[in-house]
Structure formats: structure tokens, C-alpha cells
VOGU-3710 file (C-alpha; in Angstrom, 3 decimals, decimal comma):
1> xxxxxxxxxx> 132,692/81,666/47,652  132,657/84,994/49,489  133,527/84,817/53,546  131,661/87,666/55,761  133,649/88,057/58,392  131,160/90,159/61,037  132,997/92,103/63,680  131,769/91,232/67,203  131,056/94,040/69,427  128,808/94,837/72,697
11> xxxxxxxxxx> 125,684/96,233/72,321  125,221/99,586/74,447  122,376/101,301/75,774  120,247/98,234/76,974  118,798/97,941/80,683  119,720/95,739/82,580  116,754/93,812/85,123  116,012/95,580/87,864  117,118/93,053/90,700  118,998/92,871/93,659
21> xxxxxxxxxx> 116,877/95,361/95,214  115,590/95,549/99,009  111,711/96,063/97,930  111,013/97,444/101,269  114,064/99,827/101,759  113,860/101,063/98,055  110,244/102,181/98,431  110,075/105,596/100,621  106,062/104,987/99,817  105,659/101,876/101,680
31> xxxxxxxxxx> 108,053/103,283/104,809  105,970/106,301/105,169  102,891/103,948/105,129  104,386/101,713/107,745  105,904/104,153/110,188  104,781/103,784/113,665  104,555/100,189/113,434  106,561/98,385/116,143  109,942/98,137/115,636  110,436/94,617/115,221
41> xxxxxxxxxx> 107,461/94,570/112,426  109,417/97,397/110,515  112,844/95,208/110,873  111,166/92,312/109,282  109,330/93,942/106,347  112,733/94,925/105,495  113,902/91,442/105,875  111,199/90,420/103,905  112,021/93,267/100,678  115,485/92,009/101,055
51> xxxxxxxxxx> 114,542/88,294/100,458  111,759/88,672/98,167  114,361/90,943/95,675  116,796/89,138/94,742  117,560/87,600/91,656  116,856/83,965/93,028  112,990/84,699/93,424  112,843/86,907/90,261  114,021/83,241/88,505  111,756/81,257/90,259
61> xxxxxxxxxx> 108,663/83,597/89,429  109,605/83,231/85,683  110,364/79,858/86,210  106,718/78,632/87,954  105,140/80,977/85,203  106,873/79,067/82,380  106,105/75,834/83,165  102,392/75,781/83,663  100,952/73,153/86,318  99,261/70,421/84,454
71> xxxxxxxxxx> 96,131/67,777/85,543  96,842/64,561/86,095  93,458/62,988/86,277  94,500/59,130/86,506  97,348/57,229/87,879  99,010/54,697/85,681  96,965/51,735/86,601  93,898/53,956/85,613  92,814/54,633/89,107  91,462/58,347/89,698
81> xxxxxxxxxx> 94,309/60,604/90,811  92,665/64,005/90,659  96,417/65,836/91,097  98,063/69,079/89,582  101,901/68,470/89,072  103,758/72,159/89,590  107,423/73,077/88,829  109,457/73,178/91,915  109,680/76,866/91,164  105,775/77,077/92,873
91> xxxxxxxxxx> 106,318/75,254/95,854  109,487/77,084/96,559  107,309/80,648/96,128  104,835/78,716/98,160  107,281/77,743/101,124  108,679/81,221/101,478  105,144/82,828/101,731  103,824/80,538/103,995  106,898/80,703/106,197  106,359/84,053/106,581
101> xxxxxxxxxx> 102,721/84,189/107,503  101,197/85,085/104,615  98,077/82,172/104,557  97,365/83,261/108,206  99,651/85,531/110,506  96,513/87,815/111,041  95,000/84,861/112,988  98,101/84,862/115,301  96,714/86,026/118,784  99,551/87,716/120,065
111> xxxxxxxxxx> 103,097/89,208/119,265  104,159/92,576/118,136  102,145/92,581/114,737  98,766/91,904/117,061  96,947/94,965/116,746  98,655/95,939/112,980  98,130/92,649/111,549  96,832/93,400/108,610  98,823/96,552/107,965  101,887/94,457/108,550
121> xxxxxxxxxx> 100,710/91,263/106,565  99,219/93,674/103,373  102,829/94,604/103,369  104,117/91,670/103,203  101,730/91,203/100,176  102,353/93,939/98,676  106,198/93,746/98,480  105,713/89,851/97,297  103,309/90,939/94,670  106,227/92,710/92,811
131> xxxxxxxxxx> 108,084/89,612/91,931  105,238/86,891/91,712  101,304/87,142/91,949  100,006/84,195/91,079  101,262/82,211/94,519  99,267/84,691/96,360  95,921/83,541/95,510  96,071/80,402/97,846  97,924/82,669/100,748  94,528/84,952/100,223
141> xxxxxxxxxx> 92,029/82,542/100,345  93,487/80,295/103,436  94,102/83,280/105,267  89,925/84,977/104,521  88,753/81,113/104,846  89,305/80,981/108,183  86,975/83,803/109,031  84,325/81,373/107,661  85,452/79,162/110,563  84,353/81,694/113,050
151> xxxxxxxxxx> 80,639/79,680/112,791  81,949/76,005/113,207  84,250/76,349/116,604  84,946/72,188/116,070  85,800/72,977/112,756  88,615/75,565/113,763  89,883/73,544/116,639  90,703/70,936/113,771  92,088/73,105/111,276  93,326/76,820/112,426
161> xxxxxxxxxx> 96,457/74,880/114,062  97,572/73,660/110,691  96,916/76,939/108,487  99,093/78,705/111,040  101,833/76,234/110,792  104,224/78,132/109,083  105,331/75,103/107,301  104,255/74,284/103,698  103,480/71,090/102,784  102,497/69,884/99,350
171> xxxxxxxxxx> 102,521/66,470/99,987  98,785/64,503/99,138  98,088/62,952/102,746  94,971/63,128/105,072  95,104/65,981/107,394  96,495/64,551/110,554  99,765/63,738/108,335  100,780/66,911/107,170  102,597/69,988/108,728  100,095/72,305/107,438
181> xxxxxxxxxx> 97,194/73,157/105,630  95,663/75,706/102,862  92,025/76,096/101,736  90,408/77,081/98,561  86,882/79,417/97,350  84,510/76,891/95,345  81,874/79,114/94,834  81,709/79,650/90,794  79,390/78,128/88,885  78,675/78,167/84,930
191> xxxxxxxxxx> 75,232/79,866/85,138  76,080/81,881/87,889  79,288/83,806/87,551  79,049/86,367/90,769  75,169/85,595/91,069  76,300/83,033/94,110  72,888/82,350/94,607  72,142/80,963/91,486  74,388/78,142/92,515  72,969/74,590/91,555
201> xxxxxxxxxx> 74,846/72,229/93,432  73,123/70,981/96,183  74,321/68,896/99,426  71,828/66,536/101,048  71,689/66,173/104,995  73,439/62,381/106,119  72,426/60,391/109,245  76,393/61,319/110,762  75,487/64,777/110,555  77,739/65,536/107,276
211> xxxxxxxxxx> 75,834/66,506/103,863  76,630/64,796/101,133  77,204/67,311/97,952  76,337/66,911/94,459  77,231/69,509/91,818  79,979/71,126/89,912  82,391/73,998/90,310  83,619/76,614/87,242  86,568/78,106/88,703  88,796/76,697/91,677
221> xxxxxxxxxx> 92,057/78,267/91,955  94,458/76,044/93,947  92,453/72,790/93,462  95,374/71,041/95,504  94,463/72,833/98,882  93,375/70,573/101,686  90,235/71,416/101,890  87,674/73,660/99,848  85,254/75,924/100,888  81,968/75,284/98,904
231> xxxxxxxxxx> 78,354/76,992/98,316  75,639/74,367/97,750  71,844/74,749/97,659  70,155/73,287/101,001  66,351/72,959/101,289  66,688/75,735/103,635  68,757/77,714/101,372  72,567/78,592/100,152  74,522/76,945/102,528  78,568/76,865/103,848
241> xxxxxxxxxx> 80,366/73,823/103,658  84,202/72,820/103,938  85,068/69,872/101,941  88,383/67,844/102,943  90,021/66,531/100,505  90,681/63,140/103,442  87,701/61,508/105,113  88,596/61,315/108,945  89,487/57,632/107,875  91,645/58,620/105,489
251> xxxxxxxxxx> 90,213/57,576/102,465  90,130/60,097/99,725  86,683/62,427/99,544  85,767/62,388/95,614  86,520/65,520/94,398  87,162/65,205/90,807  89,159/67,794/88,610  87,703/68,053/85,388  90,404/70,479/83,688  92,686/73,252/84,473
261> xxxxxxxxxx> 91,722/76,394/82,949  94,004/77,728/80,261  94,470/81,572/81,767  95,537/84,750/80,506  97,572/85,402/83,648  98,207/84,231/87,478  99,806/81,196/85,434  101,965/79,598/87,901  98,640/79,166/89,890  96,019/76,181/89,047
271> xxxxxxxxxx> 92,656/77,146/88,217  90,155/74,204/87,826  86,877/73,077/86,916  85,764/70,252/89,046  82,532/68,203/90,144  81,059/67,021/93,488  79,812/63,287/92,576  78,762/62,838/95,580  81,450/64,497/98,327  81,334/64,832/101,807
281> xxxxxxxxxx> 80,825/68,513/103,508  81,016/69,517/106,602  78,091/72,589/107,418  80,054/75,799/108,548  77,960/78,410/109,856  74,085/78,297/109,722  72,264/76,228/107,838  70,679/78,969/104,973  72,975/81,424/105,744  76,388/80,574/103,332
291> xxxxxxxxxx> 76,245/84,353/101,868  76,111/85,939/105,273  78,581/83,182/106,792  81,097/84,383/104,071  80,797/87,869/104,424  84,260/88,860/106,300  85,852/86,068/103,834  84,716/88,607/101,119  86,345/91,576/102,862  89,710/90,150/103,166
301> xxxxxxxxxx> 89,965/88,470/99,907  89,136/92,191/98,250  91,719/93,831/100,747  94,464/90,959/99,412  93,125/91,440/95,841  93,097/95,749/96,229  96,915/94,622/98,002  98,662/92,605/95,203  97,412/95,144/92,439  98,825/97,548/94,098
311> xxxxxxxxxx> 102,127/95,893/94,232  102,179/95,291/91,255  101,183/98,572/89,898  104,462/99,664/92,405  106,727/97,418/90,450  105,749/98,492/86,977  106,148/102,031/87,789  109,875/101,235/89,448  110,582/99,149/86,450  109,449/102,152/84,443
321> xxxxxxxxxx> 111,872/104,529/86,259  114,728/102,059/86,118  114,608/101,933/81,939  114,181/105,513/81,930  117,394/106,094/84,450  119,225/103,644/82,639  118,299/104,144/78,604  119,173/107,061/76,072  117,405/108,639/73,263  117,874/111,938/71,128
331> xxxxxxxxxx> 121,225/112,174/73,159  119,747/112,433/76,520  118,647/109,801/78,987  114,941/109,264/78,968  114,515/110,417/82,438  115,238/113,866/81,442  113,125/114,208/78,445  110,115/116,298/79,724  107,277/114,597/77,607  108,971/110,937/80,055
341> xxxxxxxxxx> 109,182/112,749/83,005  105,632/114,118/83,495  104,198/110,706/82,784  106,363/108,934/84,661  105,447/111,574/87,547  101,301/111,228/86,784  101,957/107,420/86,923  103,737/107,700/90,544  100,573/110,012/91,701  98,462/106,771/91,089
351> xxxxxxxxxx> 100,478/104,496/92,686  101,465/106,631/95,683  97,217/107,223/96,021  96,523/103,356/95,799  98,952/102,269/97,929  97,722/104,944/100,799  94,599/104,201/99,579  94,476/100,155/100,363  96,767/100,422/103,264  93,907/103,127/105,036
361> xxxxxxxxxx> 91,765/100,581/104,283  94,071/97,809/105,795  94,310/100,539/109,125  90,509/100,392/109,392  90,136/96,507/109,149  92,480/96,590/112,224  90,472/98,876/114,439  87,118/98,002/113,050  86,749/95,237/116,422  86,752/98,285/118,617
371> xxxxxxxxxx> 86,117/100,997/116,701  82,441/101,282/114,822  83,686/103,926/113,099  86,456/102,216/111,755  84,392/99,147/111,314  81,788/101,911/109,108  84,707/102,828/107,215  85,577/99,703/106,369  82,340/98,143/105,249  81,656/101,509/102,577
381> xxxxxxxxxx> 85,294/100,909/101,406  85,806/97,357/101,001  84,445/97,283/97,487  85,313/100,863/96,765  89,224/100,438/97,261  88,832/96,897/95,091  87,495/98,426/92,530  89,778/101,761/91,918  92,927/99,994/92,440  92,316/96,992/90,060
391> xxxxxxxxxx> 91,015/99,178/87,409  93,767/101,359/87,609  96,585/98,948/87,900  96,060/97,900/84,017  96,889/100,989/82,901  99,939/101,830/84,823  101,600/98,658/83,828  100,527/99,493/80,127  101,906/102,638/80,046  104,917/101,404/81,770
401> xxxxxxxxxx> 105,793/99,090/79,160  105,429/101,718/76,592  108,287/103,629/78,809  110,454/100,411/78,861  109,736/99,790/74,941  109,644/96,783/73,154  111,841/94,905/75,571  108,818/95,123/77,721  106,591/93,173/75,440  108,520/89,980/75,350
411> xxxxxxxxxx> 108,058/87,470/77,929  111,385/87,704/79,243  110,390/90,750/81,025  108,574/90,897/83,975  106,641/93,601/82,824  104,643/91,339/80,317  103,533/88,942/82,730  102,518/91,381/85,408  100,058/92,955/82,346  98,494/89,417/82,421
421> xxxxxxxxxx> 98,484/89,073/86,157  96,539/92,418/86,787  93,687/91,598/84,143  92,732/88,229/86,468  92,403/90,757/89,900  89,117/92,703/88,748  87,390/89,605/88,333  88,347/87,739/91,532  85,490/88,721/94,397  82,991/90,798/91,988
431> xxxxxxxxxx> 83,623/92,874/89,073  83,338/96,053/89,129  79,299/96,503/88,369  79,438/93,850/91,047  81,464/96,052/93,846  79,252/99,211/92,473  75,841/96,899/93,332  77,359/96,444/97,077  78,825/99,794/97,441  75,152/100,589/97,024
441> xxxxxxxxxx> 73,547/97,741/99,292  76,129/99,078/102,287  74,794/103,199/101,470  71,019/101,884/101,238  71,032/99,782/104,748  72,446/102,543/106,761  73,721/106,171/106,643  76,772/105,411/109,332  79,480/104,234/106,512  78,933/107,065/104,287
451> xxxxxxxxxx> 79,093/109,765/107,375  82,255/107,522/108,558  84,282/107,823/105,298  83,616/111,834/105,080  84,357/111,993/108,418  87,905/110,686/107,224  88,379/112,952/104,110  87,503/115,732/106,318  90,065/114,887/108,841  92,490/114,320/106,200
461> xxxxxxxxxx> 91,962/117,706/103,543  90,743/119,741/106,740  89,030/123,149/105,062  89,599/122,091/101,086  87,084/119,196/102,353  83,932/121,176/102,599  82,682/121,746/98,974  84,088/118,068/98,456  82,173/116,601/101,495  78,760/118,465/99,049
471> xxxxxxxxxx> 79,749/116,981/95,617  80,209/113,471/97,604  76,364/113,894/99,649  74,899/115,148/95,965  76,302/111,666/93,887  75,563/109,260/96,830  71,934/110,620/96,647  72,261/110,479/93,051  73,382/106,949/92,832  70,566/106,092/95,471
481> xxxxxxxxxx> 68,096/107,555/92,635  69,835/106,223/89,956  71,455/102,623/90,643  73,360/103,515/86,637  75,344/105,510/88,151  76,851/103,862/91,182  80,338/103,365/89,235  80,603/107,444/89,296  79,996/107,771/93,067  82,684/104,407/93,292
491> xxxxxxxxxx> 85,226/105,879/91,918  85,043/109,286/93,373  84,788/107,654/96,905  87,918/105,838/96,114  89,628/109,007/94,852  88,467/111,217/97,549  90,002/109,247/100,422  93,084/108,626/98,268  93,706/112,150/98,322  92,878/112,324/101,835
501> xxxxxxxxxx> 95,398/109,243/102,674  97,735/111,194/100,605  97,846/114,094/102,994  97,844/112,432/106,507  101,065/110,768/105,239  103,221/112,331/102,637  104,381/115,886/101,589  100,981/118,671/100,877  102,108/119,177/97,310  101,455/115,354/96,235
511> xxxxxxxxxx> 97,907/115,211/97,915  97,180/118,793/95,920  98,349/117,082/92,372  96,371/114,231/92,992  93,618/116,236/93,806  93,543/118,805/90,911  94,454/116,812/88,238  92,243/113,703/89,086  88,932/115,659/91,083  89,280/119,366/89,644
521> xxxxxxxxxx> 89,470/119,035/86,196  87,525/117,030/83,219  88,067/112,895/83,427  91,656/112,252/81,209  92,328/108,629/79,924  95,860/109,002/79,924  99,135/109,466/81,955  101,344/112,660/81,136  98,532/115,506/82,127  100,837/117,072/85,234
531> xxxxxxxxxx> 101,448/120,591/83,979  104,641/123,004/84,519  103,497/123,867/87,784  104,452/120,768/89,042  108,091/119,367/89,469  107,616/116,253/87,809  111,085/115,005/87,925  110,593/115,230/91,928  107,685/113,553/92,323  109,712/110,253/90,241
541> xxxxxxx> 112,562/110,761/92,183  110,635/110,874/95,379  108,183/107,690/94,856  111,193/105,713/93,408  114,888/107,381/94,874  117,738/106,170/93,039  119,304/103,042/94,077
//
């Protein structure tokens, strides 16, 4: 019998995980985007990048997207339990966002961050993005629910003291036990998809003023919240309702989980179908009115959506960088090969534009109270900024694993599951023929947004505006003409103010490659399109310094 004997050695040339990092102080991007803030704000965003990198909440990311939560429909004596069990590795994600505001600091009244709330908080999103996604879908919709609350001022006296608790607790209890509370969108149906009003479930008026509701639900994400926001059909129309999961007497309301939904991404998160057999609902807003009572919950769930894509089109793109710093091939490392370097640099246009992009848009949501301008802005770009951003996103991270290689398409890398996460973040709020339909309702209703967002790319690209400002006018009365072609007029919105956030913040020669090789030449599908006249290797180096 022949003994192989196999020398052991260490294999070089591998990459090591890009950890340990302070996301906030490692991202010259996100600084420039942030400057001016107060002081104090600045110092904890760092804070924040210097928490949320480590290699502690890189494990427990991977962790609460390994184990999947799973329903847990009946107790052992066969009583209804209607629970989802998570790995510890969610609630910890889950305690460290809520303790730092994310489900609802923009609702804090005063304080430093009190006129840059949402700047400050989208940062805060943004930077947690990187290392986990699928957490943030409860911060999003708490924090946008209480908009909704707005219309029921008993309603908010009730409940905006517990969402702003900065203390998360899981634990199954009526309201007046716990230490704080999150909310969760039922809106989906199975016929309706987006078409909201198409919703079936209907909730009947009660002699103590509640409604009783009786229907179904297609997709709830974060089933567990306290309470859910729901759509149901009135017999004066689509109406608002919150649904506790506690009665006042503290007997569970039945709200029964049907399944989870087996996901392509946002895994750590719950997702469940569910049915209304007969649940109590308190009204919220006008009776008729649910669409329009909803409307700034829309807004702010498509800035957090437009926010976390972002973030995670940053981390792919550092991730990107870091195997290409780090890894050889044809006796060079990959950062120097040219054919690397210009796509890493067309990549880091994109993700320096989107970032600028969403955190303009963030700027405007802040002034929008006092500024009708700002509030014009805002309106046009809501869905335009949601829809660029998550289509984009996809890509980047696709082409960034291609730059990592095949360590990037195992699910040991991070890269793999932030591919999944970024296919769920189109969908959430409207897809895009969706945002195209209500970039279209906003230009038909009134001239003001469109004349407020080219008032902002003029301000921004100042004489190299003008013939822009034309080709903009032309495809918005195109699009008006032709409803087909709202998704052209979309994206060039989006792009236009990109380039025009691009300039007010960072060096002239990144706003000019944005803008000639994504608005002056024919539409390219692919990254790697910069040519000589560029220096490639100092855009990457710029967007992503060395460590």
C-alpha cells in the first residue's frame, strides 16, 4: 500500500474580508455629503461607521441571514400562537438600530440633528446598509408609519412615545408592557400587487367606534411589529387603519400568519402572508381617504429604500477595490491592470452620483416644511431617485463580484448576499413602471416640481445647464404625449440632478465624467467605458482611499 505524504503549505494571494473598517471615516463620499452638519451629528456618524464595521456585526449579519426566521403558528397545546422565532443575531441588529434612532429619530423635536434629520438619519442608513439590509425594513416602515399618524392625534399620543423609545423590545406583550414599539405596511394583496385600490379586504364600522376588518394580506414584512398599518375597503372607500396586535384589554387581536415567504434576499427579515378573520382597526386619517392619508409614508419609505441601495451599492464597490488592492494576476496586482481600473473607476462614478443623488433628495425632504421649492423638488424626485438608484445598484454589485471572482459567488461572502438584498429594493413602494406612472401624475397636476428640479440642475452645472434644461422641457412634454415613455424622462431626471449634486459637492472633473459618459454619448450597458482622458486610477482611489 502506497502512503502520499502531501506537503502542507499556505495558500498566497487570497483577500482577506474587508472588516475592521470605520464606514464613515473610510468613505471621503459620505464626509463631503455630510459637511456642514453640526458638529456633534458629524462626531456620531463616525461613531456610528466605527460600530457598525467591525467584525462583530459583519458575523451577526451572516449569522441572522443563515438562520432564516421560521412561523410558529400553534403553541404546544394547539392554541394559535401566530409568532416568528429569529436567531439572536436579528434582535441584536435590531437593538443597535433602534438604539440609535433609526425607527424614528426624525420624529425627535429638538436637538442638534433637528433641522438635518433626515440627512443625518439617511446616513445612518446608509452606513448600516453596508453590513446588513434586511433589519432595515422594520426601522423604515416604523419610522414613515408615523407620518400616517399625523391624521389620528389620539392615536400618536398612544404610540409616538414608544417608537421613539430607543429601546428594542421583542418581547410578545400588549403595548402598555413594553419599552417600545415598531409598526409594519399591510397593504399587498394577491390581485392587487401595487394597484392598492384593488384591495379586497374590507373593515366594517363597530358600535365602540373601531372597524372590525375582514380580509387577507400577500406580503407583510416584519409580521412581529406591534401594530400594522392596513388598507381595507370602507363603503366610503379605501380606508387607513392601524391594527394592534393587543386589544386595550390585553387580549390578543386575531391576526393570523399564514406563512413566511421563502425570499430571494432581505432573509434575516420575515415576510408573511396573513389574514384578518375578523381584527380590530383603529381608522387613521379620513374615512375614504387611506391613499392620500399614506402619501408622506410613501415618500419616506422610497427615500429609506433609494438610502439602503445606495449603501449597498457603496459596499460592493469598496469590496471591489479591496480584492483588487489586495489580489495579483499576470504578475501585477489587479488594481493596476488598466482594463480593472477603468471599471472599477466607471463603477465609483455611479455610486458617487447615487449617493449625492439620494442625499439631495434627503436635503430637500428637510426644507420642504418651509421651503415650497424644496417641498416641489421633493415631490418630482421622490420616485425619480427610487427608481435610478435601485436599478442601478444590481449592476454594480454584479460587476463587483466579477472583480472579486469566484470567491464572491459563495455565500461566505458578503458580496453574494448583498446581490440578493438589492433585487427585493425595486419592488418595495412601486416598481419602476409604477414610480414612472407617478413621476407622471406629479408633472401632469402642476408645472412647479418640474420648474423646481431645473431650477436645481441649473444652479448646480451653471452655463453647461442650458441646452440640458431644453432636452429635459422636450422629454417631459414628450412623456406627457406619450405615457410609454415616462421611464426615458425618469431616468434622465435622475441623471441630470446626479450630475448636478455631483458638482455642488465634489471636484469639477467627476461631475464632467458623469456627465459625458452617462448624458453625452449613446446608452452603454456596461461598466469599463471611461476613456484615456480620464485618470481612472484617481477617481478609485478618491471614492475609496486606501485604508
Amino acid at each position: 500500500m502506497v502512503s502520499l505524504d502531501f506537503e502542507t503549505h499556505e495558500v498566497g494571494n487570497q483577500v482577506s474580508p474587508r472588516v475592521g473598517v470605520n464606514l464613515y471615516a473610510s468613505d471621503p463620499v459620505l464626509a463631503a455629503l455630510v459637511e456642514g452638519l453640526p458638529q456633534p451629528v458629524v462626531d456620531g456618524l463616525s461613531t456610528h461607521g466605527s460600530q457598525w464595521g467591525t467584525a462583530e456585526m459583519s458575523d451577526l449579519a451572516r449569522l441572522a441571514n443563515t438562520a432564516s426566521p421560521t412561523l410558529k403558528t400553534h403553541d404546544a397545546l394547539g392554541r394559535r400562537a401566530d409568532l416568528v422565532e429569529f436567531h439572536p443575531a436579528y434582535h441584536a441588529l435590531m437593538r443597535r438600530s433602534v438604539a440609535a434612532g433609526l425607527q424614528a429619530s426624525i420624529w425627535d423635536a429638538s436637538g442638534d440633528e433637528s433641522s438635518v434629520r433626515s440627512v443625518a438619519r439617511g446616513a445612518r442608513i446608509y452606513m448600516t446598509a453596508q453590513v446588513e439590509a434586511g433589519h432595515l425594513g422594520p426601522m423604515s416602515t416604523t419610522s414613515a408609519g408615523v407620518a400616517a399618524l399625523a391624521h389620528a392625534p389620539a392615536l400618536a399620543e398612544t404610540w409616538l412615545p414608544m417608537v421613539r423609545s430607543r429601546r428594542y423590545d421583542s418581547r410578545v406583550l400588549p403595548t402598555a408592557q413594553k419599552t417600545g414599539a415598531l409598526f409594519a405596511f399591510a397593504t399587498t394583496e394577491k390581485q392587487g400587487g401595487s394597484d392598492l385600490r384593488s384591495s379586497s379586504t374590507r373593515a366594517d364600522p363597530t358600535s365602540d367606534g373601531t372597524h372590525r376588518i375582514i380580509g387577507h394580506k400577500w406580503f407583510v414584512s416584519a409580521p412581529m411589529s406591534d401594530a400594522l398599518l392596513v388598507l381595507a375597503q370602507t363603503l366610503e372607500g379605501l380606508s387607513f387603519f392601524l391594527v394592534p396586535r393587543f386589544l386595550p384589554d390585553g387580549k390578543r387581536n386575531p391576526i393570523r400568519l399564514i406563512r413566511l415567504k421563502d425570499k430571494l434576499g432581505m432573509r434575516s427579515n420575515a415576510a408573511a402572508e396573513i389574514e384578518f378573520p375578523g381584527t380590530t382597526g383603529y381608522l387613521v386619517g379620513e374615512v375614504g381617504r387611506g391613499v392620500s392619508t399614506i402619501a408622506e409614508t410613501v415618500t419616506l419609505t422610497r427615500l429609506d429604500a433609494a438610502m439602503t441601495s445606495a449603501g449597498l451599492a457603496r459596499a460592493a464597490l469598496a469590496d471591489a477595490v479591496h480584492a483588487a488592492r489586495h489580489r495579483r494576476a499576470f504578475g501585477a496586482p489587479l488594481i493596476d491592470q488598466p482594463l480593472m481600473t477603468r471599471v472599477l473607476a466607471d463603477m465609483a462614478l455611479d455610486v458617487t452620483a447615487a449617493t449625492a443623488l439620494v442625499f439631495r433628495l434627503a436635503e430637500a425632504i428637510d426644507r420642504s416644511h418651509d421651503n415650497p421649492v424644496e417641498a416641489a423638488f421633493a415631490r418630482l424626485m421622490t420616485p425619480v431617485v427610487k427608481y435610478w438608484i435601485t436599478k442601478v445598484t444590481p449592476s454594480i454589485i454584479a460587476e463587483a463580484i466579477e472583480c472579486a471572482g469566484g470567491n464572491a459567488y459563495v455565500e461566505e461572502n458578503p458580496l453574494a448576499r448583498m446581490y440578493r438584498d438589492a433585487m427585493a429594493l425595486p419592488l418595495m413602494d412601486g416598481p419602476g413602471n409604477i414610480l414612472g406612472l407617478d413621476v407622471m401624475r406629479v408633472l401632469r397636476r402642476s408645472s412647479d416640481p418640474l420648474e423646481a428640479v431645473l431650477r436645481v440642475i441649473e444652479d448646480g452645472l451653471g452655463q453647461a445647464a442650458r441646452s440640458t434644461l431644453n432636452v429635459l422641457r422636450a422629454a417631459t412634454a414628450v412623456a406627457l404625449a406619450d405615457e410609454g415613455s415616462a421611464r426615458i424622462l425618469t431616468e434622465q431626471l435622475a441623471m441630470t440632478v446626479a450630475a448636478a449634486a455631483l458638482r455642488r459637492r465634489f471636484p469639477a472633473v467627476i461631475a464632467d465624467a458623469f456627465l459625458e459618459s452617462r448624458l453625452g454619448k449613446p446608452w452603454r450597458s456596461t461598466y469599463g467605458m471611461l476613456d484615456a482622458r480620464f485618470d481612472a486610477r484617481a477617481f478609485v482611489d478618491y471614492v475609496c482611499p486606501r485604508a
